[in-house]
N, CA, C and O of each residue as an XYZ file, in Angstrom:
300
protein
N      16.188      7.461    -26.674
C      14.769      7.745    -26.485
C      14.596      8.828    -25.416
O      15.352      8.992    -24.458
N      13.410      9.607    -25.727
C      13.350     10.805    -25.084
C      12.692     10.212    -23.083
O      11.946      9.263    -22.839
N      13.197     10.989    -22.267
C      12.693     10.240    -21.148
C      12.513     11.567    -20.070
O      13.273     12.527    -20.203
N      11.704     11.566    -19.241
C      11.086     12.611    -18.301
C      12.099     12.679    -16.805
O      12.074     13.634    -16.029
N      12.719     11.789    -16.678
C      13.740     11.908    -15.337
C      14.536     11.039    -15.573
O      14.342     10.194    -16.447
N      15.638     11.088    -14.793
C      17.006     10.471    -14.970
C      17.500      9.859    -13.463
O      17.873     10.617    -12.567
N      17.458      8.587    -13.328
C      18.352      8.206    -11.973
C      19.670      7.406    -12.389
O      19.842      6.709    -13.389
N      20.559      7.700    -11.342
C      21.787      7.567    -11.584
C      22.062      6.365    -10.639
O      22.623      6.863     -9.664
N      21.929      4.893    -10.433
C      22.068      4.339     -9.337
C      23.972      3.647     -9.525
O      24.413      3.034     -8.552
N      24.396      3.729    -10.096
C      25.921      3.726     -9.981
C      26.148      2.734     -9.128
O      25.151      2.505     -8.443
N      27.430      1.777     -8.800
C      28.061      1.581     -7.465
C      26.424      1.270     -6.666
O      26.505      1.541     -5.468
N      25.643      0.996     -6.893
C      24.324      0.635     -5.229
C      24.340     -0.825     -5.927
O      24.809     -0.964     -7.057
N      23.830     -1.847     -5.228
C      23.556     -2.905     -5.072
C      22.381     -3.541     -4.841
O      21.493     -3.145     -4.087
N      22.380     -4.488     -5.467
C      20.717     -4.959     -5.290
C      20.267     -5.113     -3.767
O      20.955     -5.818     -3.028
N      19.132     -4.474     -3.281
C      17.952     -4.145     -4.298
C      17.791     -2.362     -4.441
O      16.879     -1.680     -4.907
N      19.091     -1.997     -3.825
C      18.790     -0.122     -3.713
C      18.758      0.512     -5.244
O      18.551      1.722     -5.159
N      18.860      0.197     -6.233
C      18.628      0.724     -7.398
C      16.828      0.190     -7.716
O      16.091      0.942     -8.354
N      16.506     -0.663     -7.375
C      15.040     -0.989     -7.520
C      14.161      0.512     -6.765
O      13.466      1.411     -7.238
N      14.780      0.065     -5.014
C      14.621      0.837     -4.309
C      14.128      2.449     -4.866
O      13.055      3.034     -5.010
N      15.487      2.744     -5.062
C      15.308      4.380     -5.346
C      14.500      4.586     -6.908
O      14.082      5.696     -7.235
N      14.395      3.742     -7.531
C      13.741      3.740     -8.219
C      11.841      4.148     -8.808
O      11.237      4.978     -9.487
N      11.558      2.811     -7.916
C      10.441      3.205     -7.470
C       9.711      4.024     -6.428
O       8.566      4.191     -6.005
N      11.204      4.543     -6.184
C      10.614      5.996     -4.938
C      10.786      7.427     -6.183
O      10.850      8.602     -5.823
N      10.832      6.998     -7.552
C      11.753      7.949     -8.371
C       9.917      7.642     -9.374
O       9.236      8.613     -9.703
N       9.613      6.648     -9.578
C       8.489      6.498    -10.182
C       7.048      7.195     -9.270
O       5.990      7.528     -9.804
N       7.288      7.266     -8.169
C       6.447      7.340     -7.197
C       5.761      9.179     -7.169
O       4.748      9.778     -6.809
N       7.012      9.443     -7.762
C       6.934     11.961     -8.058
C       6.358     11.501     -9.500
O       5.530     12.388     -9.705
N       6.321     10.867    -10.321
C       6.005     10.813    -11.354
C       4.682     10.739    -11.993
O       4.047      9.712    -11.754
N       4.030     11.794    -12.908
C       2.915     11.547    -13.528
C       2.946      9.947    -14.536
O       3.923      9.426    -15.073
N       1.628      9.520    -14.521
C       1.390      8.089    -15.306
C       1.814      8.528    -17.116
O       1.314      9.427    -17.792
N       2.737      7.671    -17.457
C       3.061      7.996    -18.518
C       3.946      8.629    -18.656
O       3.835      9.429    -19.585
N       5.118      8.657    -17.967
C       6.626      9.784    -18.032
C       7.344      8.554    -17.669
O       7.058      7.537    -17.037
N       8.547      9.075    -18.392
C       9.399      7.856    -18.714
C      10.221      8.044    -17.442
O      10.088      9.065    -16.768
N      10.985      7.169    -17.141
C      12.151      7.217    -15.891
C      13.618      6.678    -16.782
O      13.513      5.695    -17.516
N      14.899      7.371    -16.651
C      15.718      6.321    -17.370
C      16.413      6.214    -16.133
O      16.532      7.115    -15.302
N      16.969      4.791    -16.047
C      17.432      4.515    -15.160
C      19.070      4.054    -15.270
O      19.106      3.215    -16.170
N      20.589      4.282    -14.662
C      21.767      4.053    -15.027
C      22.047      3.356    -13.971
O      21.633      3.851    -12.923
N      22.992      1.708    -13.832
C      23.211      1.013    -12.987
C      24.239      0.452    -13.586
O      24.604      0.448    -14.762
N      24.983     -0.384    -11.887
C      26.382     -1.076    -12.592
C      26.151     -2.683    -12.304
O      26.887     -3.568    -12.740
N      24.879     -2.907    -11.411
C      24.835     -3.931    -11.080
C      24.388     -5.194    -11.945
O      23.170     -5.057    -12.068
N      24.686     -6.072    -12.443
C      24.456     -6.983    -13.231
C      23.069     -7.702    -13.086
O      22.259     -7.945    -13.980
N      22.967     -8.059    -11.387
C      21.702     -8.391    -11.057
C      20.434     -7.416    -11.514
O      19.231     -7.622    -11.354
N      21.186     -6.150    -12.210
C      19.831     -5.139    -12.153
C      18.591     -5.571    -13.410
O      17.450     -5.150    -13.603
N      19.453     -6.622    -14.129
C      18.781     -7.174    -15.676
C      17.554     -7.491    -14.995
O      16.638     -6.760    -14.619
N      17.721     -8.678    -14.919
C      16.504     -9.235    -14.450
C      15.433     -8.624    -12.990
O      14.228     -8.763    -12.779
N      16.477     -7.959    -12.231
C      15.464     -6.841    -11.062
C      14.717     -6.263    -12.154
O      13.602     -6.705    -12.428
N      15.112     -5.541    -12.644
C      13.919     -4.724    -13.488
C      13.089     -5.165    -14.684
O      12.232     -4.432    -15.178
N      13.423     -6.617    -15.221
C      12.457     -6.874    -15.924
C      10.894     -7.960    -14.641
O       9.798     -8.463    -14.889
N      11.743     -7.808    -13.392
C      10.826     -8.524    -12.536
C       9.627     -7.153    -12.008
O       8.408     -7.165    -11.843
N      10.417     -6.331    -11.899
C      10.378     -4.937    -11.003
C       8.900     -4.674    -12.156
O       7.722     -4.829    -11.835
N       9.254     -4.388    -13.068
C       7.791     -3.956    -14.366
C       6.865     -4.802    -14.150
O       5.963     -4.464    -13.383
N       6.847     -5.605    -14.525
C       6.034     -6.936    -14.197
C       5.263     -7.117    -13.078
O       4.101     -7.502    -13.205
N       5.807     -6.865    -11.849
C       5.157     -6.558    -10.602
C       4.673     -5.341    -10.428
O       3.808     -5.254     -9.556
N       4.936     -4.465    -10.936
C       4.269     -3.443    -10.887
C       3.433     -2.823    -11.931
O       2.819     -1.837    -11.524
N       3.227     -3.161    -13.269
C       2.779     -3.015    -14.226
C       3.094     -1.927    -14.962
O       2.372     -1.531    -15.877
N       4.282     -1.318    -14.592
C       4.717     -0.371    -14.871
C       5.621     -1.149    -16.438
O       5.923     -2.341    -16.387
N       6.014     -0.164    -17.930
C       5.966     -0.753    -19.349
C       7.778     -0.730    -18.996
O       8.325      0.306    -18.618
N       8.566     -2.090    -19.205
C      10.252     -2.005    -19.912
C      10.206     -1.500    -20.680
O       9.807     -2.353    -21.473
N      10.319     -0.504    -21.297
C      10.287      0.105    -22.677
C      11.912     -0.242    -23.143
O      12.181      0.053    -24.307
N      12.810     -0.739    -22.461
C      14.230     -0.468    -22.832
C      15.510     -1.032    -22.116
O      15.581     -0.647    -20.949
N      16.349     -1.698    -22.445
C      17.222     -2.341    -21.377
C      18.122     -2.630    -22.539
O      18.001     -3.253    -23.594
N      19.238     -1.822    -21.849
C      20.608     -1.654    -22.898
C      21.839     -1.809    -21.847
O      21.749     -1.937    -20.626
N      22.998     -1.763    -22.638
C      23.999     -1.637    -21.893
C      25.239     -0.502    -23.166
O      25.492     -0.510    -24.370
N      25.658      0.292    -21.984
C      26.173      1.658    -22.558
C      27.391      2.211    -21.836
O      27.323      3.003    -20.896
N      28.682      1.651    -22.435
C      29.853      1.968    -21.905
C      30.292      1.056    -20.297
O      30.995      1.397    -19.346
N      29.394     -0.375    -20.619
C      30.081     -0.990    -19.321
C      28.543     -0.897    -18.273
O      28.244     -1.850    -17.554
N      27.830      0.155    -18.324
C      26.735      0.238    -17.532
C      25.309     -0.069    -17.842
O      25.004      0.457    -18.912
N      24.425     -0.660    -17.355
C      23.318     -1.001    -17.632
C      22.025      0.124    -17.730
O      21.651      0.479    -16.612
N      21.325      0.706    -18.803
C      20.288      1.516    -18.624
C      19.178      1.106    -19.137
O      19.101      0.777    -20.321
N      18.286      1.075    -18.405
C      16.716      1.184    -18.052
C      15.855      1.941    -18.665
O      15.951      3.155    -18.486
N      14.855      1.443    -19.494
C      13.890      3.068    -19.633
C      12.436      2.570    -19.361
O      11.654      2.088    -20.181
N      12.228      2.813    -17.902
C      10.502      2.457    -17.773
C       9.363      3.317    -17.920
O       9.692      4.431    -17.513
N       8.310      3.310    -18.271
C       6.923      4.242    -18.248
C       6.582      3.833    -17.299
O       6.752      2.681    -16.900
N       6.020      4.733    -16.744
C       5.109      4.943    -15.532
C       3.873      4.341    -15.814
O       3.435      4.893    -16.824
N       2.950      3.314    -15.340
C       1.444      2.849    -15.274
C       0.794      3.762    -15.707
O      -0.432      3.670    -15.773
């Protein structure tokens, strides 16, 4: 799926992939996608909590070569 920015949170640990995240949603016009790449396992459920609290849309939660990716819309 087509997406407007790309974060790479690799190797970070909960909660710094939330973290940089929503400092990554924060440059973002409403309605641009963010994809997000993580290794952390805890990141499943961070980010289906993370949307939810923020009302920002999961559009997407996969796993791709071992790593977990994200695709949220912006509010």
């Amino acid at each position: 799926m087509a997406h407007d920015q790309e974060l790479d949170a690799s190797g970070l640990n909960c909660p710094l992939p939330i973290l940089r995240a929503k400092k990554s949603l924060g440059s973002m016009e409403s309605g641009q996608v963010l994809r997000i790449i993580a290794t952390d396992p805890g990141s499943v459920k961070d980010f289906e909590a993370f949307a939810k609290q923020t009302g920002n849309s999961l559009m997407e939660s996969g796993e791709e070569g071992g790593k977990f990716v994200f695709l949220i819309k912006k509010a």
